[in-house]
C-alpha positions as CSV (number, residue, x, y, z in Angstrom):
1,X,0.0,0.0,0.0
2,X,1.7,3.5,-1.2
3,X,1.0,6.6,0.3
4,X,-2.0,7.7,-1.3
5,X,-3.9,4.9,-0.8
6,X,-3.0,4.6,2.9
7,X,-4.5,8.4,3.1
8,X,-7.5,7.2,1.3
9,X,-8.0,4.2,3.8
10,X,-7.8,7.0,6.9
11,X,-10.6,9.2,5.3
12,X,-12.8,5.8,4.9
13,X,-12.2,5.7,8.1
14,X,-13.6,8.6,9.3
15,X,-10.8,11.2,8.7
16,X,-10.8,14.6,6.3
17,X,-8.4,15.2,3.8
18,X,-6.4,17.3,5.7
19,X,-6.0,14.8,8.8
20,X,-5.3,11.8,6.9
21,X,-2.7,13.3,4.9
22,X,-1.1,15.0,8.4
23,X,-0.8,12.1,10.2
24,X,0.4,10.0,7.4
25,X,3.1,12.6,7.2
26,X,3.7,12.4,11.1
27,X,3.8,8.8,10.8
28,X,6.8,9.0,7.9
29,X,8.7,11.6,10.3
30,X,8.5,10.4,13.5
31,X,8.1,13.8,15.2
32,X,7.8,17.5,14.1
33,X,6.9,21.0,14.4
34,X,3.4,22.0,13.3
35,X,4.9,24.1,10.8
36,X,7.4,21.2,9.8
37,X,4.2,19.2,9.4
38,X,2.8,21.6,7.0
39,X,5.6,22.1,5.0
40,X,5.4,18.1,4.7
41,X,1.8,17.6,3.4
42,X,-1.1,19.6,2.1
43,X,-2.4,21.5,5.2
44,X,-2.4,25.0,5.0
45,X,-0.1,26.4,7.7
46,X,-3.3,28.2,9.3
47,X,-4.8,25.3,9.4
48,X,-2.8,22.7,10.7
49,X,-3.0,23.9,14.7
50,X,-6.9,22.9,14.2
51,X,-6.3,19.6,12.0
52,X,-3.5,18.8,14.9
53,X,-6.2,19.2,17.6
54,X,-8.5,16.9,16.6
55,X,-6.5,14.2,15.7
56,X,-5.2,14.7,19.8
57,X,-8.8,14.4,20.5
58,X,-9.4,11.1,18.5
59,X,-6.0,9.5,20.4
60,X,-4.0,9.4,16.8
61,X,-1.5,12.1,18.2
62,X,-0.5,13.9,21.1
63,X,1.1,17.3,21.2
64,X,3.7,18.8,23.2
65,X,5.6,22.5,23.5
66,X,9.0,22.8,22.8
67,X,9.7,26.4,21.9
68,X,7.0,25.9,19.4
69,X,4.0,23.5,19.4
70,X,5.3,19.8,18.1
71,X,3.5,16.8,17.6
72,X,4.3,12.8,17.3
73,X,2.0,9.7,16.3
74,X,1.2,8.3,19.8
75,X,1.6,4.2,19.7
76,X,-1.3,3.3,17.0
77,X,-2.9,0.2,19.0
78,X,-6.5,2.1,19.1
79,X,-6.1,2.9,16.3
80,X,-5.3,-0.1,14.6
81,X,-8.4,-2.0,16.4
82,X,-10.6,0.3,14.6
83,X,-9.4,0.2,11.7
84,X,-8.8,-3.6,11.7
85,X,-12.9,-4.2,12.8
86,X,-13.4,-2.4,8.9
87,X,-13.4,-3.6,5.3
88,X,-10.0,-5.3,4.3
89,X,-9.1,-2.4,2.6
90,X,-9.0,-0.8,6.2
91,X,-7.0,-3.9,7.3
92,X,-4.7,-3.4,4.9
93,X,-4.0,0.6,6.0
94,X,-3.7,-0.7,9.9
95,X,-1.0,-2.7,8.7
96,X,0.7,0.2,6.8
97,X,0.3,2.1,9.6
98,X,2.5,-0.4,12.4
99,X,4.9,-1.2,9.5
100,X,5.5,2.8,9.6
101,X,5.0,3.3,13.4
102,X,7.7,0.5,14.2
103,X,10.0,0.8,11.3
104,X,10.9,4.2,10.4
105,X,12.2,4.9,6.8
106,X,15.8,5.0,7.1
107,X,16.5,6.4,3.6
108,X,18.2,9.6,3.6
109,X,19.7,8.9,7.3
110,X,23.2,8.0,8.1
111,X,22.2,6.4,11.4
112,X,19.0,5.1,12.3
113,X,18.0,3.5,16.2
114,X,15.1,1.1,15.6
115,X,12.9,-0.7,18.4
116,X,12.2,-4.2,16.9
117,X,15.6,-6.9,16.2
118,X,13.7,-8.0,13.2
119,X,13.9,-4.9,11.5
120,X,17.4,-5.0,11.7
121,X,17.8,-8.8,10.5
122,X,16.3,-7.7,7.6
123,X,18.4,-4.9,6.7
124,X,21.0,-7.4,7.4
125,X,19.9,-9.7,5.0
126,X,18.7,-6.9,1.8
127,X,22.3,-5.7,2.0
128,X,24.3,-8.7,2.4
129,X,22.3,-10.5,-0.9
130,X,23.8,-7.0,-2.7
131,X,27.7,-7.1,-1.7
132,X,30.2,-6.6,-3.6
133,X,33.2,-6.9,-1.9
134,X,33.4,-8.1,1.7
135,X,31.0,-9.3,4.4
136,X,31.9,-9.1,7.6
137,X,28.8,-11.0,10.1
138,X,28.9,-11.8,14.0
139,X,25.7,-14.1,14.5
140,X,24.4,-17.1,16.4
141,X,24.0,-20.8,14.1
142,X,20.4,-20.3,13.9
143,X,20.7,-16.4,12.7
144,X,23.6,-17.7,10.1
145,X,20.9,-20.7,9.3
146,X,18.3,-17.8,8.1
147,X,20.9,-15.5,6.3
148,X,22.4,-18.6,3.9
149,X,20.9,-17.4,1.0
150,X,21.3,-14.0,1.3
151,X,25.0,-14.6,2.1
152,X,25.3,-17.4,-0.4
153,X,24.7,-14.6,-2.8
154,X,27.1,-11.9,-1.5
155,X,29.6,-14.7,-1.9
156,X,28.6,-15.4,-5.9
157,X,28.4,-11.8,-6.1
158,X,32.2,-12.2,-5.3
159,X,32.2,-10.8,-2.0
160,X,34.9,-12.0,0.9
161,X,32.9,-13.6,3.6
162,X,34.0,-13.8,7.1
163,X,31.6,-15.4,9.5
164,X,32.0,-15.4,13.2
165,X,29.5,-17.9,15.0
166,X,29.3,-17.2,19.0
167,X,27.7,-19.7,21.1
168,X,27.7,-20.2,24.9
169,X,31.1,-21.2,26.6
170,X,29.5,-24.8,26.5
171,X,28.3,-25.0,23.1
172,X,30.2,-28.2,21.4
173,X,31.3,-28.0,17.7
174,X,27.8,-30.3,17.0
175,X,26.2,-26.9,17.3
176,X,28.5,-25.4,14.4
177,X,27.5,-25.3,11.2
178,X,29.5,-27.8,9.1
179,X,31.7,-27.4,5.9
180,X,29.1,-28.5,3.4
181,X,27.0,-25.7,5.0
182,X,29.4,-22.9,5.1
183,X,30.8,-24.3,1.2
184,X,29.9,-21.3,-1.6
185,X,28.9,-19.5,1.6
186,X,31.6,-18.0,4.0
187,X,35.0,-17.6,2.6
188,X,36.3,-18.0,6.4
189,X,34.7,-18.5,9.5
190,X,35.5,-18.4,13.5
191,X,34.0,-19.6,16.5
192,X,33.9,-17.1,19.6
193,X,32.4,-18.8,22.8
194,X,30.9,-16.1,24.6
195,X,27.6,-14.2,23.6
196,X,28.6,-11.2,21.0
197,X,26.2,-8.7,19.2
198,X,24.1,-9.2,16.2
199,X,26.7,-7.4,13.8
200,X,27.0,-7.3,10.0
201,X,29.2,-5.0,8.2
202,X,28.4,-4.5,3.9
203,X,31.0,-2.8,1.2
204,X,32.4,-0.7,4.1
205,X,29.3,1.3,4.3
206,X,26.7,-0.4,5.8
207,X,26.3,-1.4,9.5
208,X,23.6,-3.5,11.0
209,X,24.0,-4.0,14.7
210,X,21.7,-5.6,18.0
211,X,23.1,-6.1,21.1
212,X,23.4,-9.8,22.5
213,X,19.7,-11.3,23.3
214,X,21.1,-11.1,27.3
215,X,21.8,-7.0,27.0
216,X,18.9,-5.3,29.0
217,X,18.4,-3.2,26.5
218,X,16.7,-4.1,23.2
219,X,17.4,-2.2,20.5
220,X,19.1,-1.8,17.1
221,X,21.5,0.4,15.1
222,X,21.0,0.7,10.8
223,X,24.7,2.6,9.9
224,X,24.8,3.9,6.4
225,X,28.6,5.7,6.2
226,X,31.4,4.9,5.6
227,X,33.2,6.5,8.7
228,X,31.2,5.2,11.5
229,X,30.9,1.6,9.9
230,X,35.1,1.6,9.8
231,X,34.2,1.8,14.0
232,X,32.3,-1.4,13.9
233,X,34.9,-2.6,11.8
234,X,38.0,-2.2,14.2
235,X,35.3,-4.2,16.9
236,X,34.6,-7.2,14.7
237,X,38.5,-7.6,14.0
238,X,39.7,-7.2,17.7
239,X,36.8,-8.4,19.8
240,X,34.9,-11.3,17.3
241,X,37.5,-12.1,14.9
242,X,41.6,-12.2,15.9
243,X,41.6,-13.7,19.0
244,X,39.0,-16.7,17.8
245,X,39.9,-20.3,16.7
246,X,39.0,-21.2,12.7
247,X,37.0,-23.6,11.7
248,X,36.6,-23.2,8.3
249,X,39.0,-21.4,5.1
250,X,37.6,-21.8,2.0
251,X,41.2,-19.5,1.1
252,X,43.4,-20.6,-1.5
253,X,47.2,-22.0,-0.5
254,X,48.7,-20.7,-3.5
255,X,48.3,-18.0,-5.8
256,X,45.7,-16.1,-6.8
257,X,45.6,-15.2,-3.3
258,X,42.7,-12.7,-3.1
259,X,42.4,-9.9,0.2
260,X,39.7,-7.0,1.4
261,X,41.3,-6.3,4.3
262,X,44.7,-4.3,2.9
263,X,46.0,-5.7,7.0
264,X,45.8,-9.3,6.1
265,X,47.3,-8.9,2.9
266,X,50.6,-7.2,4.7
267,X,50.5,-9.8,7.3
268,X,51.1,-12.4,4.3
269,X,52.9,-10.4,2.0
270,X,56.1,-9.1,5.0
271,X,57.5,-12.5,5.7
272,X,57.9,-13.1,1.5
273,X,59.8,-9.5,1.1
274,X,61.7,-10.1,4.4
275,X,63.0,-13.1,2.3
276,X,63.6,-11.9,-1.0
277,X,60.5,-12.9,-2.8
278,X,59.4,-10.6,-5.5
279,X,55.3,-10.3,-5.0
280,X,52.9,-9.9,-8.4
281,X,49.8,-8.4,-7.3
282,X,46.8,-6.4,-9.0
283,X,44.8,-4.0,-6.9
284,X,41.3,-2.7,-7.9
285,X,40.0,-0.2,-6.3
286,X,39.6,3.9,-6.0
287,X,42.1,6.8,-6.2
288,X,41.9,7.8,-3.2
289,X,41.6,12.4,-4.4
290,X,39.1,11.5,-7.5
291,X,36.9,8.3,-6.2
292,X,37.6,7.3,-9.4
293,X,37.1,3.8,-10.2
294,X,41.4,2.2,-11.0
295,X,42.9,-1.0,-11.4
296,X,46.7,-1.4,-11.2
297,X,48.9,-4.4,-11.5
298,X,52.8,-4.4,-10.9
299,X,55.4,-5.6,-8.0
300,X,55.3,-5.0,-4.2
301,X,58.1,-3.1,-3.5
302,X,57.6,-2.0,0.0
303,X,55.0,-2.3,3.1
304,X,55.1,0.9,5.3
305,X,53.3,0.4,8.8
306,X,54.6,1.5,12.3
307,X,57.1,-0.9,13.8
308,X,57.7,-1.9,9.5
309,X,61.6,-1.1,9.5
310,X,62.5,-2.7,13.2
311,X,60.3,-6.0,12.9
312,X,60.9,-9.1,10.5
313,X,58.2,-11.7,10.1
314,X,54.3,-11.4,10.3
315,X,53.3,-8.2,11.8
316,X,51.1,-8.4,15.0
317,X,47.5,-6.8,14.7
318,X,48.5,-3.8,17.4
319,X,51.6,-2.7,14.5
320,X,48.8,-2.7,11.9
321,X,46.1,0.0,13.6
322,X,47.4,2.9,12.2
323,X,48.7,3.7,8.5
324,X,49.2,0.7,6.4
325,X,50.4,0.8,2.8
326,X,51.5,-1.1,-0.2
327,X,54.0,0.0,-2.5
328,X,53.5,-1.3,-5.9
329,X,55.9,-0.6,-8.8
330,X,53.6,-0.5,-12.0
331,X,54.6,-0.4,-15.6
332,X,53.7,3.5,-15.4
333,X,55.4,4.1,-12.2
334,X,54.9,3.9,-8.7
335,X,51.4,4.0,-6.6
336,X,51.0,3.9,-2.9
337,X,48.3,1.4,-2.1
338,X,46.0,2.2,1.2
339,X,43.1,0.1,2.6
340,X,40.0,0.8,4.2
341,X,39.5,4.9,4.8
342,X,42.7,5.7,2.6
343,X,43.7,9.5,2.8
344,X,47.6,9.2,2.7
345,X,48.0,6.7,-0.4
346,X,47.5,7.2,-4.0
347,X,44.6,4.3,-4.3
348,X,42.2,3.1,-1.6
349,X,41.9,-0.9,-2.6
350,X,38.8,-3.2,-2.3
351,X,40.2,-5.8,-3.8
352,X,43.8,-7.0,-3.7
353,X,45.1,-9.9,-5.8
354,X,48.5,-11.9,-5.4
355,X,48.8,-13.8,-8.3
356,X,52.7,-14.4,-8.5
357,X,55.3,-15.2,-5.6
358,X,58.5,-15.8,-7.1
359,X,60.4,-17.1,-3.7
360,X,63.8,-17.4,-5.4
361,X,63.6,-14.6,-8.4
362,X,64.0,-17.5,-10.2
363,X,60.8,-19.5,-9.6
364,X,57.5,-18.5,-10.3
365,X,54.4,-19.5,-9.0
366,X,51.3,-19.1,-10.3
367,X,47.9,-19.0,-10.3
């Protein structure tokens, strides 16, 4: 049901014009000034402080002062047992009306607080089906159980999947789910044995988060930018991700060795120049001045992170919080490669590519 016809459904149910059309508008904004309210639908602003009173005085809103007077839909469950004792047409508008009430539109916010888990599940699950390059997802068995297809499809899509499954302390691996479950589904997944949020992160934009069904307080968080989401993305890779056992890697051993995370990729890629290896590699992704779209390929001449020029071997997580960079020595000349949030380098990557190690400068493998 579109807007029009949920205002149609109000006047059949006893409303004018004017009053179905305001509180439809106070449903889509939540709260407002009376003159934000009539800036949002048809009422003339002289005529909104009456059309405002009497739907106080039929329980569909209630008014309050703030500087000016401001009103907000008050919970609709009168309203919705009128309106569900009416024609199914009616029905139809009650429903509309809860959807609204509960579930606030989040387009055009960056973040969004929401009352009901569900809604956040399925946010979860319409932007996991659509990624494009990584998926990150904290959930229980039965939570990953429901998002399978959506993630199934994030993962044809070409998306990196990492899965971390928490359980109670005394959960046994029975309660995991097994390879042929998590096969053309999670490209890695951990096991964390304490409760943990509800938390997916999408494409480095979009966050989706509930705390743990113990937390005392029920709520959720829709994120859509790119900043805050980078937050939640430091959590998942300290607090659900480093510290947890594998039990599944669906990665390849050899060459084409594919990375989201521009920290992983260093972690593999310092032992092999702290030996000599030369390091093919192709990086897609976005300059970081322009956002436009680049693809590079050449030779990994350098990794710069704190700690780089002191340590030898695979860098700890702690060395890798701050700047990280590739150097890559293309055909054309030479690019600084950054990950996540890049500011510093000449490229932010989404997708880096290893496909050649030659260990020796003499031998090549490929992929």
């Amino acid at each position: 049901m579109d807007s029009a016809e949920l205002r149609s459904a109000l006047e059949d149910a006893g409303l004018s014009p004017y009053q179905a059309d305001a509180y439809a508008a106070l449903l889509r904004l939540g709260s407002a000034s009376a003159t934000e309210l009539a800036e949002a639908c048809s009422v003339p602003t002289a005529r909104i402080y009456d059309v405002l009173r009497t739907l106080e005085g039929r329980g569909y809103i209630e008014t309050f002062e703030q500087e000016s007077l401001h009103a907000r839909a008050r919970d609709p469950e009168d309203v919705l047992a009128d309106l569900r004792g009416r024609a199914q047409t009616l029905a139809d508008a009650a429903d509309e009306i809860e959807h609204r009430w509960e579930q606030p539109d989040v387009g055009g916010h960056k973040v969004s607080i929401v009352k009901r888990f569900e809604t956040v599940f399925e946010r979860a699950a319409s932007t996991i089906r659509d990624a494009e390059y990584e998926v990150q997802l904290s959930a229980t068995p039965e939570q990953f159980v429901d998002l399978r297809p959506a993630l199934r499809s994030a993962y044809e899509n070409g998306a990196i999947v990492n899965l971390s499954i928490h359980t109670d302390p005394a959960a046994s691996r029975s309660d995991l789910p097994n390879e042929g479950t998590l096969d053309g589904v999670a490209t890695e997944a951990r096991h964390r044995r304490l409760p943990a949020p509800f938390l997916a992160l999408v494409d480095r934009t979009e966050t989706c988060f509930a705390p743990h069904a113990r937390s005392l307080n029920q709520y959720g968080v829709l994120v859509d930018e790119y900043t805050l989401t980078y937050v939640f993305h430091w959590y998942f890779q300290t607090c659900l991700w480093e510290v947890w056992e594998p039990t599944y890697d669906a990665r390849s051993a050899d060459p084409p060795l594919e990375y989201a995370d521009i920290r992983r990729c260093v972690r593999d890629v310092k032992p092999l120049l702290d030996a000599g290896a030369a390091v093919s590699v192709r990086i897609d992704g976005f300059e970081a001045e322009t956002g436009r779209r680049v693809e590079l390929e050449g030779v990994v001449s350098d990794v710069v992170y704190a700690g780089a020029n002191s340590s030898s071997g695979e860098p700890a997580l702690s060395q890798l919080a701050g700047q990280v960079s590739i150097v890559v020595d293309a055909d054309d000349g030479r690019y600084t490669v950054g990950g996540w949030g890049a500011v510093l380098e000449d490229v932010e990557a989404t997708r880096i590519t290893i496909g050649a190690v030659d260990e020796s400068r003499g031998r090549v493998v490929e992929g």
